[in-house]
TITI-5425 format. One record per residue (C-alpha): residue number from 1; residue in one letter; x, y, z. Coordinates in steps of 0.1 Angstrom, whole numbers, plus 5000, padded with zeros to 4 digits. Each point is the difference from the previous one (the first is absolute). Layout:
<atoms>
<atom NUM,'a',<X,Y,Z>>
...
</atoms>
This chain:
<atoms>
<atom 1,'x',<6536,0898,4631>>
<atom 2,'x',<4981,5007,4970>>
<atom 3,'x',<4993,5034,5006>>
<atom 4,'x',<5043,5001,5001>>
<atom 5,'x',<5006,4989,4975>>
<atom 6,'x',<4977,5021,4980>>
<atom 7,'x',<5013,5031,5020>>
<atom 8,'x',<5038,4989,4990>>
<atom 9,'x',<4992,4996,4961>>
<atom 10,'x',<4982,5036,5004>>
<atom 11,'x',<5022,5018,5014>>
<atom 12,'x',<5026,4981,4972>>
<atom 13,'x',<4976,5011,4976>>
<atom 14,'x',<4996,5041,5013>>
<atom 15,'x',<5037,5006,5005>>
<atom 16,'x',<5023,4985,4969>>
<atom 17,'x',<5026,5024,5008>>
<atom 18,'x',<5002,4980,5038>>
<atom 19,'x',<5031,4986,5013>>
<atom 20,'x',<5034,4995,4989>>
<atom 21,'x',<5011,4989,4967>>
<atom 22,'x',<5024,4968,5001>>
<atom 23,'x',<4995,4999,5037>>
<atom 24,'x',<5018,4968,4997>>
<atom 25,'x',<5032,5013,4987>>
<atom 26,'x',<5003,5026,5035>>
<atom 27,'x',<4995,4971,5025>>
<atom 28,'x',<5025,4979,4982>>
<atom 29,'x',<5028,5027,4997>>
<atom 30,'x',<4990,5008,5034>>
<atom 31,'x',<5008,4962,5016>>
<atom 32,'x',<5030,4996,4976>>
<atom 33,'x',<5015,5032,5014>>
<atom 34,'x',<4999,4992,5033>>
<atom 35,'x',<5006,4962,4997>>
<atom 36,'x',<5033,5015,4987>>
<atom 37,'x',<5006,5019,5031>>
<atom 38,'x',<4990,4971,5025>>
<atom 39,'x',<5024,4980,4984>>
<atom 40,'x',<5028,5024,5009>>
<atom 41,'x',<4991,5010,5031>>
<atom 42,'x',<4967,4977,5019>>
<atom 43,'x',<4965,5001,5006>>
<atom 44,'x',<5001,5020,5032>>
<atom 45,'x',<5014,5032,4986>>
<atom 46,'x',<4969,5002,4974>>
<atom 47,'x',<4975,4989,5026>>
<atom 48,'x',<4991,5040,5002>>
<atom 49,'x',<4982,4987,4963>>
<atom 50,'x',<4978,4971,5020>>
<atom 51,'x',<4966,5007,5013>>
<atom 52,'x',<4996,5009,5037>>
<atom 53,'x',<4970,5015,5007>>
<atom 54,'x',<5016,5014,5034>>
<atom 55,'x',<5029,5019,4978>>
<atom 56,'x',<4969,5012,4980>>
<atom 57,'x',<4984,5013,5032>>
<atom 58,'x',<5033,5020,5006>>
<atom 59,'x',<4999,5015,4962>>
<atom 60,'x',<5018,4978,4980>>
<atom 61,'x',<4971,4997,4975>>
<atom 62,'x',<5024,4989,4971>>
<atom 63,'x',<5000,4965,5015>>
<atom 64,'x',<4962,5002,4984>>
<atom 65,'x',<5014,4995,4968>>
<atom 66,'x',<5038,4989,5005>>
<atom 67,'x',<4988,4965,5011>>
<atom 68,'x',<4991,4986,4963>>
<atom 69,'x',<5038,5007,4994>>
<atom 70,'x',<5011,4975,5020>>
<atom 71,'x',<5007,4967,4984>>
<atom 72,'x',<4985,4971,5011>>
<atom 73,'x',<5035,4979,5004>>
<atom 74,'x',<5039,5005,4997>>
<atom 75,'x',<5007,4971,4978>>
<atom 76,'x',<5011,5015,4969>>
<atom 77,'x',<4986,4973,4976>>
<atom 78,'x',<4972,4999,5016>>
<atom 79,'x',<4990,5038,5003>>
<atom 80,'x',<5015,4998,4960>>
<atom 81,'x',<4973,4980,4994>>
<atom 82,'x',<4972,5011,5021>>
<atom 83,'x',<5008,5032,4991>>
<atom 84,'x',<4995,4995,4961>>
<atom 85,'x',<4965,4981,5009>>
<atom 86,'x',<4988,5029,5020>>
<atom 87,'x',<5009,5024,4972>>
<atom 88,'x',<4985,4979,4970>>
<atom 89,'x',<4972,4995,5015>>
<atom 90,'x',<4992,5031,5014>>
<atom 91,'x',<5005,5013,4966>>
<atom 92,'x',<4977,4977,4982>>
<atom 93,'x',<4973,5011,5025>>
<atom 94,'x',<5000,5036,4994>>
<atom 95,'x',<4999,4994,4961>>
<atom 96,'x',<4969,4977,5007>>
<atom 97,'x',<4982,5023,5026>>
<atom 98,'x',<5014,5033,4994>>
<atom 99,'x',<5024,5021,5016>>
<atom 100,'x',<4969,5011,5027>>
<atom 101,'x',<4987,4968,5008>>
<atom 102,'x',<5035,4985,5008>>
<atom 103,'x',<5012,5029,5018>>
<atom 104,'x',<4969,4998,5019>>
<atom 105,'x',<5005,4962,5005>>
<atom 106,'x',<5037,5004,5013>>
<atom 107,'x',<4992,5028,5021>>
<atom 108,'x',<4971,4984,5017>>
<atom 109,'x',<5022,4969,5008>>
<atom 110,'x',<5024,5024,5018>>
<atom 111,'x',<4977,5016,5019>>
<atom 112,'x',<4978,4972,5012>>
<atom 113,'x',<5041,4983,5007>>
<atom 114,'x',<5003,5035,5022>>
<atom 115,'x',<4965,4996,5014>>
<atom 116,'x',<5009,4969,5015>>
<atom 117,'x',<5035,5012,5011>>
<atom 118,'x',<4980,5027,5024>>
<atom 119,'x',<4985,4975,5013>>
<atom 120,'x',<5028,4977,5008>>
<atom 121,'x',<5015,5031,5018>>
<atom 122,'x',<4974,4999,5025>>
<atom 123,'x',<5004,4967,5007>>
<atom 124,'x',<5036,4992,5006>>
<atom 125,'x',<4996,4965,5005>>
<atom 126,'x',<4996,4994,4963>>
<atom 127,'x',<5036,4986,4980>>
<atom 128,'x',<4987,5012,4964>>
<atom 129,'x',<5026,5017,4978>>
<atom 130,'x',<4981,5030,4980>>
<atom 131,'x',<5017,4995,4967>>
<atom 132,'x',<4990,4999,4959>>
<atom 133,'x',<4995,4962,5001>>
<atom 134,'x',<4963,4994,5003>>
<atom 135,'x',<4998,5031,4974>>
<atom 136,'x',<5018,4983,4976>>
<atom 137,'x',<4984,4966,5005>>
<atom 138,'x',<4961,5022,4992>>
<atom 139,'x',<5022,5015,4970>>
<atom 140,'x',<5008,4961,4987>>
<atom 141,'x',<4962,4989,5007>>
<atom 142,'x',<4985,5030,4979>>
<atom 143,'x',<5026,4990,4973>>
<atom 144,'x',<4992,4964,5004>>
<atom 145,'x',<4956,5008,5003>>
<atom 146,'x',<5011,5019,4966>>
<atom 147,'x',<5025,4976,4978>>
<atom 148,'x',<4991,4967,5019>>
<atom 149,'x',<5016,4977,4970>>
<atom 150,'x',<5035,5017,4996>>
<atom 151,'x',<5030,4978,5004>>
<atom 152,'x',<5025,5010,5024>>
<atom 153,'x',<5034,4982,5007>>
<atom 154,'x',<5001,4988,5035>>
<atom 155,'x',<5035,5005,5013>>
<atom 156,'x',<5005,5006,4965>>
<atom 157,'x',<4997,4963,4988>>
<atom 158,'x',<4969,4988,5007>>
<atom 159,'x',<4969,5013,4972>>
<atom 160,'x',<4968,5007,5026>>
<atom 161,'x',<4968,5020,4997>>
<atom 162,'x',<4996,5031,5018>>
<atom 163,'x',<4966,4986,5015>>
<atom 164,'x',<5017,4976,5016>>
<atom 165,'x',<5023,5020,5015>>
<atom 166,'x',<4974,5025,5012>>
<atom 167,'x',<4979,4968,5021>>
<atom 168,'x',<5035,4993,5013>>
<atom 169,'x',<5000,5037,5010>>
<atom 170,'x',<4964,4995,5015>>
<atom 171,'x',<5010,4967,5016>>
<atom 172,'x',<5030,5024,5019>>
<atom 173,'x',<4978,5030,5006>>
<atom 174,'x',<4975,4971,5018>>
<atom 175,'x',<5031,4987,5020>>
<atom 176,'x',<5015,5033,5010>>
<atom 177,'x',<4964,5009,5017>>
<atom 178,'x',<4996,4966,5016>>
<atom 179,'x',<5037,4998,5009>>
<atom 180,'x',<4990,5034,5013>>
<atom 181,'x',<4970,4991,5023>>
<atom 182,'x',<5018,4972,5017>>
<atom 183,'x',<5024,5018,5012>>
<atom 184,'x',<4977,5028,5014>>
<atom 185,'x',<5013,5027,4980>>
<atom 186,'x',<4972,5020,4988>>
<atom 187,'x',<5013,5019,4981>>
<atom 188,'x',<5024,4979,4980>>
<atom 189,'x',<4970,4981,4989>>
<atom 190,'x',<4987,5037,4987>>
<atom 191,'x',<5026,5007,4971>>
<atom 192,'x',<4991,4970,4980>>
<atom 193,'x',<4966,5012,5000>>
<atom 194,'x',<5006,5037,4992>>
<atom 195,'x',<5015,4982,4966>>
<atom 196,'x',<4972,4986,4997>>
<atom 197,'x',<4974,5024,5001>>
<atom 198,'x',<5021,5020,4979>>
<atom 199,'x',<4994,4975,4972>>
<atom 200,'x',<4966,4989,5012>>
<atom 201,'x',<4990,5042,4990>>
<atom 202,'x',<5012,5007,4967>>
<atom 203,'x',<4993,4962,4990>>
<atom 204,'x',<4963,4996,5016>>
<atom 205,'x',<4982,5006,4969>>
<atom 206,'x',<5023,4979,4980>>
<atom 207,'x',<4995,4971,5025>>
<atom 208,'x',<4961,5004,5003>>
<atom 209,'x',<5000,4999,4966>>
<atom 210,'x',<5019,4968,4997>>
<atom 211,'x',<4980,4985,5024>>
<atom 212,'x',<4962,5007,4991>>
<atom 213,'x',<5016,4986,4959>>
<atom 214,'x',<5016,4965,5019>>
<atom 215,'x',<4966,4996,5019>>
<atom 216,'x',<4982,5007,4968>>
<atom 217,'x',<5018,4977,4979>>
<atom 218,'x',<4994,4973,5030>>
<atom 219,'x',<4963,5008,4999>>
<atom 220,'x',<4997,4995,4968>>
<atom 221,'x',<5021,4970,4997>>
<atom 222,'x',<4979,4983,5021>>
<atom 223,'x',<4968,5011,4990>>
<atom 224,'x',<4966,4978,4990>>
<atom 225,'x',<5006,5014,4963>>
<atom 226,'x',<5033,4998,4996>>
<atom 227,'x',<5001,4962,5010>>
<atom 228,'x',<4970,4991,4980>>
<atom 229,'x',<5021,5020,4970>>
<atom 230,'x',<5036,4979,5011>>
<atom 231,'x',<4975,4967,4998>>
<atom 232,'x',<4984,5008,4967>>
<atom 233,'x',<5036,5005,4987>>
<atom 234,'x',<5015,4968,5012>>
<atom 235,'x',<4971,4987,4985>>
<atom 236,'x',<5004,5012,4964>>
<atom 237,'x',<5037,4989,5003>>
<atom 238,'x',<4990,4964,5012>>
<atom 239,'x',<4976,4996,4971>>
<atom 240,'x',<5027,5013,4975>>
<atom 241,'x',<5025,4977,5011>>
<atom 242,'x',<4975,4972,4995>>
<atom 243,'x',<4991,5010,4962>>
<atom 244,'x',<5032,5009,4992>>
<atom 245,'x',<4998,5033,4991>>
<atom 246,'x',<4985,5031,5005>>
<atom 247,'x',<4985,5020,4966>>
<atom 248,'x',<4981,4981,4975>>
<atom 249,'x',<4979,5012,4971>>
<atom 250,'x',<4964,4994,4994>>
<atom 251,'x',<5000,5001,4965>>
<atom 252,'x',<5035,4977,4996>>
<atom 253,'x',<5005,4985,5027>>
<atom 254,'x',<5036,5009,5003>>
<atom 255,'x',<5015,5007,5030>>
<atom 256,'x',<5027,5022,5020>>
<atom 257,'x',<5021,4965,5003>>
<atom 258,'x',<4996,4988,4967>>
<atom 259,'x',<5007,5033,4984>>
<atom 260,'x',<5017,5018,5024>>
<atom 261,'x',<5012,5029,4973>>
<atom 262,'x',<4961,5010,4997>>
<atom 263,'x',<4983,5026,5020>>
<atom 264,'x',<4966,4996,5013>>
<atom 265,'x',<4974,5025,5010>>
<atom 266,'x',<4965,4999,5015>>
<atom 267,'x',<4969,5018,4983>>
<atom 268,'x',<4981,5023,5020>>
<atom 269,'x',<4970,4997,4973>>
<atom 270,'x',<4998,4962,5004>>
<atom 271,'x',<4975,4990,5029>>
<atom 272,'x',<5023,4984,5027>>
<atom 273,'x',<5032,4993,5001>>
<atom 274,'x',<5017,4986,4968>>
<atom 275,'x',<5035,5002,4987>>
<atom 276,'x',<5014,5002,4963>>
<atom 277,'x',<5027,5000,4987>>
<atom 278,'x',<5019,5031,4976>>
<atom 279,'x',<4988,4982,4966>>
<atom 280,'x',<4964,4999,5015>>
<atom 281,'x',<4995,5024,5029>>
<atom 282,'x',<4984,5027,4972>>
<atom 283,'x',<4986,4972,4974>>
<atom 284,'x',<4976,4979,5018>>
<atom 285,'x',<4964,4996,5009>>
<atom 286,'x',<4988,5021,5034>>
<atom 287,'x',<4992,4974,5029>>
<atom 288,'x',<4963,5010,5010>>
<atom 289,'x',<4997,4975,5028>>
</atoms>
């Protein structure tokens, strides 16, 4: 995987003019046009658009690229809305990763989406639907792996995190597969985890990263020194809450709680540790002992 992902952010890298600019805005037009034309005449008539690996056999090799232009449903508020997700997000990725990296991104979603749809061929027994859903869904977890704390309105009322929605997304993925398995069909079970390794890819550095930092931080959290250093701290607290305060002079004898519109400093020429205050800290007597 690592070797992947270092190949995709390469060949990002050595090919800037790569891809299609605003791929977003195509695909879009693209599923608006011909929700338009579904909704005067039906689904059947465009099904030349759908992918069908057979057709392809027989030289219809548009439905290699047709298929993403078929919405995902025939509600209208509900492709309105999906629609407008699909497009703003997609369009926040490319001005994050470059037009390269999120053409490459898309396109490798479709093809591992077509991948699995030669395979289903082959095995007629399977009921999946080749479609741009599980594409879209990789699209959302890149956006939510890259801008985990922006609000969203869930069904446009209720304020939520993207994060959230993306386990939510995982938890689905998980239950698609499963759902998948029970039933015997193979190849159901696969889509979910062509989405998957389509993130998994272009994210396995980012993750790795995460990872080795959380199990660091734990590590060190729990380490010898860094409880003797927690214990040495509640320490100093403890015995400034019994004395009441936390600065005091040597010269004076005023204090932080006393005086609390002083400042105190520490000498570094002084042996040991002794505070004075700002009237004393450069008139006094150096502490030898």
């Amino acid at each position: 995987m690592k070797k992947l992902n270092a190949a995709v952010e390469r060949f990002a890298y050595n090919h800037p003019n790569f891809g299609i600019s605003n791929l977003m805005k195509y695909i879009v037009a693209g599923n608006v046009i011909v929700f338009l034309l579904m909704t005067f005449s039906n689904y059947s008539s465009l099904s030349f658009l759908a992918f069908n690996w057979g057709a392809v056999l027989r030289g219809e090799i548009w439905r290699l690229l047709t298929f993403v232009f078929l919405p995902s449903t025939t509600q209208p508020f509900s492709f309105l809305i999906s629609t407008y997700f699909i497009y703003f997000i997609g369009n926040l990725l490319e001005r994050e990763w470059g037009t390269p990296k999120f053409n490459l991104y898309y396109f490798t979603g479709m093809l591992l989406t077509i991948l699995a749809g030669i395979a289903g061929y082959y095995f007629p027994g399977s009921s999946t639907v080749y479609g741009t859903y599980y594409i879209s869904l990789s699209m959302f977890l890149a956006f939510a792996a890259l801008f985990p704390d922006m609000q969203v309105l869930l069904f446009l009322i209720i304020p939520i995190k993207v994060k959230w929605l993306a386990w939510f997304d995982v938890a689905l993925f998980a239950l698609d597969t499963f759902t998948a398995l029970l039933a015997g069909d193979i190849l159901r079970a696969l889509l979910p985890v062509v989405a998957m390794l389509n993130f998994v890819v272009f994210f396995w550095t980012t993750m790795t990263e995460s990872i080795a930092y959380r199990r660091g931080r734990a590590q060190h959290q729990t380490s010898h020194q860094t409880i003797q250093f927690k214990s040495a701290v509640r320490q100093q607290k403890k015995k400034e809450a019994e004395r009441g305060y936390r600065h005091k002079c040597a010269v004076c004898g005023r204090t932080d709680a006393s005086h609390p519109d002083l400042e105190f400093r520490y000498c570094s020429r002084c042996a040991g540790y002794h505070c004075f205050c700002e009237d004393h800290i450069f008139q006094h007597e150096h502490f030898t002992e």
